[in-house]
C-alpha positions in Angstrom: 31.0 77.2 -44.3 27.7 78.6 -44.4 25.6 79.5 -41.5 21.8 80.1 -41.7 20.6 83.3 -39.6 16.6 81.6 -40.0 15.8 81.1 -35.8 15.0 78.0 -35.7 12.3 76.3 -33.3 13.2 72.8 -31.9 11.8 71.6 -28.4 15.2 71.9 -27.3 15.1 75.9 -28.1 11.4 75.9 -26.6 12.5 74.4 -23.6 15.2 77.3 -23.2 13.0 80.3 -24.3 10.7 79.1 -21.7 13.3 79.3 -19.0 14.6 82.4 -19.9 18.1 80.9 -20.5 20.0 83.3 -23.2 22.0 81.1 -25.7 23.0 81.7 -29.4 21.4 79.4 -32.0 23.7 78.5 -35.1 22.5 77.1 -38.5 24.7 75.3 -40.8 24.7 73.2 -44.1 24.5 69.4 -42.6 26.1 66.8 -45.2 23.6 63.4 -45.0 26.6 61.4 -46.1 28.6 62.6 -42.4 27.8 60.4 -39.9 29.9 62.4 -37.2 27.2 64.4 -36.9 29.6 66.6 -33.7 32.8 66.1 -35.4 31.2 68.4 -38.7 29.5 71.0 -36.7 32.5 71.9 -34.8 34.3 71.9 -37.7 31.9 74.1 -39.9 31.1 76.3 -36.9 35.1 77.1 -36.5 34.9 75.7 -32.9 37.0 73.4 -31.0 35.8 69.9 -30.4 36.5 70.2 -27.0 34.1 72.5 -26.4 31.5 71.0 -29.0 29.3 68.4 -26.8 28.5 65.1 -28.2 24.7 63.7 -26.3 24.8 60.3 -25.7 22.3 57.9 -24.4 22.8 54.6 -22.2 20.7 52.2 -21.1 21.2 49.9 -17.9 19.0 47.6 -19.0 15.6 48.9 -16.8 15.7 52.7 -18.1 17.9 55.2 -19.8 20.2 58.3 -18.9 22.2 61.2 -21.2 25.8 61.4 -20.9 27.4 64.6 -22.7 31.2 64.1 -23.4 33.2 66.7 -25.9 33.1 65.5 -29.4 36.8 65.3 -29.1 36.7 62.5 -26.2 35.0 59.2 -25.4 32.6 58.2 -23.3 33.7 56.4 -20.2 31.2 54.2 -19.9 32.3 53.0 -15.8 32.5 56.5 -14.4 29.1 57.2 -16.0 28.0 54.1 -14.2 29.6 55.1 -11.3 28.5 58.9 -11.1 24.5 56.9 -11.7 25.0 54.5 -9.1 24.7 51.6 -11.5 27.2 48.9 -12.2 25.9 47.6 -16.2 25.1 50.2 -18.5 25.4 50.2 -22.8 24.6 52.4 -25.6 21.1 52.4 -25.9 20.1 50.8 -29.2 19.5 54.2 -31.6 15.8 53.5 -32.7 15.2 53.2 -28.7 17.1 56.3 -28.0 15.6 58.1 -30.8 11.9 57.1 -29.6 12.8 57.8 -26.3 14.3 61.9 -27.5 12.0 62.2 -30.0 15.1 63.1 -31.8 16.8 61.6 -34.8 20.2 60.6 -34.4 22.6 63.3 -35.1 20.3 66.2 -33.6 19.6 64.4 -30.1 19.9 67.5 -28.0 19.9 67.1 -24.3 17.1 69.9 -24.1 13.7 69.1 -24.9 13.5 65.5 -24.8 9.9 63.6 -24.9 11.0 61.5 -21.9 13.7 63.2 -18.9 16.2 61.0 -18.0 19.2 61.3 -15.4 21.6 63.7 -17.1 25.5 63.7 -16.6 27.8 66.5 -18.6 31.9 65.9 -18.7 33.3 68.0 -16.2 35.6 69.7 -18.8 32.6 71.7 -19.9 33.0 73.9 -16.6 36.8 75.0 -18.6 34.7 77.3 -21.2 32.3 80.0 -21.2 30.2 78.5 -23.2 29.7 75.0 -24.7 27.9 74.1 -28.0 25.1 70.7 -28.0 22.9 70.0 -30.9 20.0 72.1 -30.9 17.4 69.2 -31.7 17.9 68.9 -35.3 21.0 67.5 -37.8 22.6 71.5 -38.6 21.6 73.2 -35.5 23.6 73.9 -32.2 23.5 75.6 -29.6 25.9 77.9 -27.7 24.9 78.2 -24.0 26.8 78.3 -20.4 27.2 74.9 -18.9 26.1 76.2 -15.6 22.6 77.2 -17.9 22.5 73.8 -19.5 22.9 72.1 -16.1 20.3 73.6 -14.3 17.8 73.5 -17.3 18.5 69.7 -17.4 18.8 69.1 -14.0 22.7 67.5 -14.9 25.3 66.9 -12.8 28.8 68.0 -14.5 31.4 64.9 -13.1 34.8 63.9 -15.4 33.2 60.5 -17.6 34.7 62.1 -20.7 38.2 59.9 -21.7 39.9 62.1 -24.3 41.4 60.6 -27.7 45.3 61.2 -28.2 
């Protein structure tokens, strides 16, 4: 594993810096052929996958929302619906979510986004100290508090996360 100790700037860390939130920034070799972009940070950063956050975007068909779920679960796609009020909701197309980020798929942070959306993080977060999200780019994460992340998004923490085995 190697981690880079460069800061990096992302609008996700902007939008932190600027709100005084403290959070540790972590750097690490990305391999482009990995397409479980959570799956190989919390692997090369040592961490469990529980506590590695996966950012997901839905659509219900008239606008969009963020759903963060442990890269060690699944997205329950009806609680989501039913913490949002909304009865049909999909995974948004990924050009659509990436225009609507302004993030490339793999380093969609919930932090920073071009356009805010309605924001929804597994309840399990609350179990840790701190939680790790991308950081706005593939090999960048970011360790904050879930409380931090919450209020900085403006997310409601709710159980939508169905964990694998």
């Amino acid at each position: 594993m190697t981690r880079k100790t460069k800061p990096a700037t992302t609008p996700a860390t902007v939008q932190l810096d600027e709100a005084g939130v403290v959070y540790v920034a972590h750097s690490y070799d990305h391999d482009a052929r990995s397409t479980e972009y959570g799956a190989e940070a919390a692997s090369l950063l040592g961490i469990d996958p529980a506590q590695m956050f996966k950012t997901l975007i839905v659509n219900s068909g008239r606008d969009f929302a963020v759903a963060l779920v442990p890269v060690a679960a699944l997205l329950d796609i009806k609680a989501l619906g039913v913490v949002l009020s909304l009865k049909k909701l999909g995974m948004a197309d990924p050009a659509a979510a990436q225009r609507r980020t302004g993030y490339v798929l793999g380093g969609i942070s919930p932090l920073g986004q071009r356009t805010i959306s309605p924001t929804v993080i597994d309840a399990s977060a609350a179990d840790w100290a701190d939680i790790y999200v991308s950081g706005g780019r593939r090999g960048l994460s970011l360790q904050l508090s879930a409380r931090d992340l919450a209020l900085v998004t403006g997310a409601r923490l709710a159980p939508i996360a169905n964990f694998i085995g």
